[in-house]
N, C-alpha and C positions, 0 to 999 in steps of 0.2 A: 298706735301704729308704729311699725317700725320700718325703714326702710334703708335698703343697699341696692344701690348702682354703681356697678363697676365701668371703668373706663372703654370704651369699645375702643377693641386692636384694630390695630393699625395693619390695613392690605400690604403685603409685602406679594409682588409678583415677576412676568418676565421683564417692564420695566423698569422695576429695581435691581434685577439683577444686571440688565443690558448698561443702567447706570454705575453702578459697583463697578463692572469690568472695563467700564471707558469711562474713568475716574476724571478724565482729563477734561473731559468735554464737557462744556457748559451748554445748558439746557435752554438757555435765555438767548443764546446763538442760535440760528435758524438752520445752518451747515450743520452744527453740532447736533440739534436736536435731529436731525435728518440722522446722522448717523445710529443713533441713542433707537430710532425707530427702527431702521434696518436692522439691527441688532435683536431688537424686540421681537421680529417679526420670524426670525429666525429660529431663535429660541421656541417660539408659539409654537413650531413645526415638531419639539421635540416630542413624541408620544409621552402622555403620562405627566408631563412637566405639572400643568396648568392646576389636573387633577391635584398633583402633590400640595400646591401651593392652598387651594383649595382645602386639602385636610390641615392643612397647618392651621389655619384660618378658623376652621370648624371648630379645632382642639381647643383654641385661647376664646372661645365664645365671652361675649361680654357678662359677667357675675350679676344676677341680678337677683335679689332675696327682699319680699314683700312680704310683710305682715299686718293683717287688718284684725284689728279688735272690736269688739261690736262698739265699745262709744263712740267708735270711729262714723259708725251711721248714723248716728243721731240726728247728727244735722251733714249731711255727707254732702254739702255744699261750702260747707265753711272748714271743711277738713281738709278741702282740696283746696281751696284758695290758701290754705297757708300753703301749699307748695306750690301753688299756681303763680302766687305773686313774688315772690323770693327770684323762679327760676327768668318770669317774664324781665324784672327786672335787667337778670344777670344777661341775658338774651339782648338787649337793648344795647346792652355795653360790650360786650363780645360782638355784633354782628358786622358782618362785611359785605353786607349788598341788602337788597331789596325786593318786593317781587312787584307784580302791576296790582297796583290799587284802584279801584274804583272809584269816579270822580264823586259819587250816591255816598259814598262815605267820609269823607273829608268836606271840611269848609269851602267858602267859595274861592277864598285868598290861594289855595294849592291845588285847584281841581289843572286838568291842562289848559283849559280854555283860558286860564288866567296866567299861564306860564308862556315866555317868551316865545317865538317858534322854532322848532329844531333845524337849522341850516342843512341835516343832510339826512333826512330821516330816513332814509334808504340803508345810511352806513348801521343803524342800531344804534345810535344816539338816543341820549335821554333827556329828558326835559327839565328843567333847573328845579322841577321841587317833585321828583321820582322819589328821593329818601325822606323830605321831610311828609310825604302821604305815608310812608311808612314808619316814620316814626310816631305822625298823629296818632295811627291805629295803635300803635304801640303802646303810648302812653294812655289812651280811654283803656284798654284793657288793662293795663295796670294799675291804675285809679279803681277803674271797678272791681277787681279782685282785691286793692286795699279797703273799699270800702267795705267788703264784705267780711273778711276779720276784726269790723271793729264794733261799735253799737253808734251807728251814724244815723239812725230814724230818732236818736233822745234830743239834735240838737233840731230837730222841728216841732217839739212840742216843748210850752212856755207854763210855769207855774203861775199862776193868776195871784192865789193867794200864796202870798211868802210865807209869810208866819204856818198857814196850815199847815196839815200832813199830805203827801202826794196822794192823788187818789185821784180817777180819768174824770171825775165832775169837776174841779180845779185845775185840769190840765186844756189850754189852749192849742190847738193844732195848727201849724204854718201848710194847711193844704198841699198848697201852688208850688212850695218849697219842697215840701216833701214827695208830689208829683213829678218836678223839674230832675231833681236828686235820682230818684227811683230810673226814671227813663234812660237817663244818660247811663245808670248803671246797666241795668237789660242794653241798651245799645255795645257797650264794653261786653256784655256775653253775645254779643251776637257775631259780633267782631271777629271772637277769638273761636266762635264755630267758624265762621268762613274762611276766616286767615288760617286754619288752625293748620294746615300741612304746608304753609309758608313759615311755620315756627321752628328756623334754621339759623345755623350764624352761618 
């Protein structure tokens, strides 16, 4: 497999231009952004502008060049976890908010019912463990997409005889280990279907 992903361009439109021409004015000022809007809104008015910016937009498309080779299907679950788990990682450490978690999938220690109460729920306040439900989910999927690049069912089964040769009539199975193991990982793909369009920084 080979693969290119190019950086997606960056939107340039009328308020970056309304910003450019009223350099002066700071955005984080609420006078100032009022202005930066009026200016915007004017611009918007101009025939043809939007479209233009539009084809700028269109022309710089993000490069994106995929190549799949057939060993790549072999096992086309483990081909994908090497890119699944790298990017989930990098995802974890880039991200800058959260989305609402499901109290069904986190423990009992971070569901709401165990989080302080919000003094003003009205305002869109969050609840003291909003991010760490998300970084729970975060981390079983990334655990279960590492397990799956490695050979982690060899450490539930026990040689009996040392001295023999390996062979499954000498090998001991840790069931319950290897049940407990398995589930949480199926739990980690399920995770990352339901979350999967919350997987944003």
């Amino acid at each position: 497999m080979k693969i290119y992903i190019g950086k997606t361009p960056n939107w340039f439109g009328t308020y970056h231009v309304a910003e450019k021409i009223l350099f002066w004015k700071d955005d984080n000022n609420d006078d100032d952004y009022d202005d930066i809007i009026k200016l915007r809104n004017l611009l918007d008015r101009i025939p043809g502008l939007n479209k233009f910016f539009h084809w700028i937009y269109d022309t710089r498309a993000r490069k994106v060049k995929v190549k799949i080779h057939d060993y790549d299907t072999w096992s086309a679950d483990d081909t994908l976890a090497l890119i699944i788990h790298p990017l989930l990682v990098a995802l974890k450490t880039s991200k800058q908010g959260g989305p609402v978690v499901d109290d069904d999938d986190v423990p009992d220690n971070l569901k709401r019912t165990s989080a302080k109460p919000v003094e003003n729920p009205d305002s869109g306040a969050l609840d003291e463990f909003w991010f760490d439900r998300w970084d729970y989910v975060l981390d079983e999927m990334i655990w279960a997409f590492d397990q799956t690049t490695k050979d982690w069912e060899s450490q539930f089964y026990v040689k009996e005889d040392l001295d023999g040769p390996v062979d499954y009539k000498n090998l001991k199975v840790d069931r319950e280990g290897l049940d407990k193991h398995t589930k949480r990982m199926q739990n980690g793909y399920r995770l990352f279907g339901k979350y999967y369009q919350n997987l944003w920084s």
